[in-house]
C-alpha positions as semicolon CSV with decimal commas, in nm:
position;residue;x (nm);y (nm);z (nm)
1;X;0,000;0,000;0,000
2;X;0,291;0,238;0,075
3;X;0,540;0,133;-0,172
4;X;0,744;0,265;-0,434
5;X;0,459;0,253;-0,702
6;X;0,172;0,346;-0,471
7;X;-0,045;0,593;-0,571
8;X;-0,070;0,718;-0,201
9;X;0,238;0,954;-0,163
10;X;0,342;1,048;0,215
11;X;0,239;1,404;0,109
12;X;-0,113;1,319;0,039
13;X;-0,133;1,051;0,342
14;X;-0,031;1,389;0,556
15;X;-0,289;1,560;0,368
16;X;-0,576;1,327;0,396
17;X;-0,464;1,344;0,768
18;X;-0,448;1,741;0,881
19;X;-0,791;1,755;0,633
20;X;-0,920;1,515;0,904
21;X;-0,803;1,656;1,209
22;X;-0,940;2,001;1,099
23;X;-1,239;1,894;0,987
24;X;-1,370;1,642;1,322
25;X;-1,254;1,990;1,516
26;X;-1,510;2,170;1,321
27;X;-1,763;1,938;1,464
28;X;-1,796;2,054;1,816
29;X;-1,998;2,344;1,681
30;X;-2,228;2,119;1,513
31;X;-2,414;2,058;1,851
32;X;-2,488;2,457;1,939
33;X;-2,731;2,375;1,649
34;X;-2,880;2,113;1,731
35;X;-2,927;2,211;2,066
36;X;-3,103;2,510;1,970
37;X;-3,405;2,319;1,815
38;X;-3,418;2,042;2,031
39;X;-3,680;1,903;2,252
40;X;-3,513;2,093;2,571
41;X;-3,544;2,399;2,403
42;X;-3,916;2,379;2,312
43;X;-3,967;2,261;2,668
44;X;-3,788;2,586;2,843
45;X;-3,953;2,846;2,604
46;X;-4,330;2,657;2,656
47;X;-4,233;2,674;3,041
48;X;-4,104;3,018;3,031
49;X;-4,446;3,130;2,857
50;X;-4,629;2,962;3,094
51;X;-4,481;3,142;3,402
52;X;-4,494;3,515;3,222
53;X;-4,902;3,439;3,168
54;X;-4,931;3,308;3,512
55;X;-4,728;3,615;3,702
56;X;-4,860;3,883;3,424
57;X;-5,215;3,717;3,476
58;X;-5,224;3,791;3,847
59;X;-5,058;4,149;3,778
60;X;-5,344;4,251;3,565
61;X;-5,614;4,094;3,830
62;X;-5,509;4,263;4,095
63;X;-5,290;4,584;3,939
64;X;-5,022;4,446;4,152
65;X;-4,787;4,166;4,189
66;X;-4,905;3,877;4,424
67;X;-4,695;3,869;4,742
68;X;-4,783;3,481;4,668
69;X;-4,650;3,435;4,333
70;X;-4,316;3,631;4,419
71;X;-4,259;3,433;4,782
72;X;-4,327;3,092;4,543
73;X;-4,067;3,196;4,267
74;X;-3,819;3,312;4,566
75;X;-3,901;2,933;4,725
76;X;-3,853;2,756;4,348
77;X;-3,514;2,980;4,322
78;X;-3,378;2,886;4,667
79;X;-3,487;2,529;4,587
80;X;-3,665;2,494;4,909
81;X;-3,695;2,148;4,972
82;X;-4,072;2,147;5,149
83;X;-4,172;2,357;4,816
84;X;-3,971;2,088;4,596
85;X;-4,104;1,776;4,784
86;X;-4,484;1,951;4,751
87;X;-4,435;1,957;4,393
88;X;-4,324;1,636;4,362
89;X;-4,623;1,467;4,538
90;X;-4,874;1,708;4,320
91;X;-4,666;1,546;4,003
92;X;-4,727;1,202;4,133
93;X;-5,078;1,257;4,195
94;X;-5,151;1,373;3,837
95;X;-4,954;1,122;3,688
96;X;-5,186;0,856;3,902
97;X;-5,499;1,035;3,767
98;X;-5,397;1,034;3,412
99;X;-5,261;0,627;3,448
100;X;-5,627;0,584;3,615
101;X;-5,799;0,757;3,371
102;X;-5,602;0,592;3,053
103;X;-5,675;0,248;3,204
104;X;-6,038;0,347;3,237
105;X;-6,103;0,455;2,883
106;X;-5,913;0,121;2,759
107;X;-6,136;-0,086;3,030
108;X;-6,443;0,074;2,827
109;X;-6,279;-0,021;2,506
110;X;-6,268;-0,361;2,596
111;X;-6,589;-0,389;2,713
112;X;-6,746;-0,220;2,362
113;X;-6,549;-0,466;2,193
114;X;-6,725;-0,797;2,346
C-alpha cells in the first residue's frame, strides 16, 4: 500500500490526515445547532411562557404583583426542599390520575369490543 509505485504519496497521506483533524474539530460546533431546536429547548420556552401568563395574569387581576406568586418563585429559586417535595407529590398525583384515567377509557374499550 505504501510502496514505491503506490499511488498514495506520504504528502497526500499527511494531507488526507491534517484535512481530518481540521475537519472532526469543526464538529464541536455542530451541537450549538442542534441544541437550539431540540426538545429541551421547546420545553424551556413553553415553560417560560407559561410562568410570564401566570405572574402577568395575576398582575393585571389585581394591578399588583401577588406577594404569593413572588414568595413561590423566591421558594422555586432557593430550591426549598418542602416547596420541591410539595411539587413532587402534586406530580405524582396527576400522573396517578392520568394512568387511572387511561386504564379506564381502555377498560371501556374492551368492554365495547365484546
Amino acid at each position: 500500500m505504501f510502496g514505491k509505485d503506490t499511488p498514495f504519496s506520504s504528502k497526500l497521506l499527511l494531507i488526507t490526515i491534517a484535512f481530518i483533524f481540521i475537519a472532526s474539530s469543526g464538529f464541536k460546533y455542530i451541537p450549538i445547532y442542534l441544541t437550539e431546536n431540540s426538545a429541551i429547548k421547546t420545553e424551556r420556552d413553553e415553560y417560560e411562557l407559561f410562568y410570564q401568563y401566570v405572574f402577568l395574569d395575576a398582575y393585571s387581576k389585581n394591578n399588583k404583583i401577588s406577594k404569593n406568586i413572588v414568595s413561590t418563585l423566591n421558594d422555586i429559586q432557593q430550591k426549598d426542599t418542602v416547596l420541591l417535595q410539595y411539587v413532587h407529590k402534586l406530580s405524582k398525583q396527576y400522573n396517578t390520575q392520568l394512568q387511572k384515567e387511561a386504564l379506564e377509557k381502555q377498560l371501556e374499550n374492551l368492554d365495547k369490543e365484546r
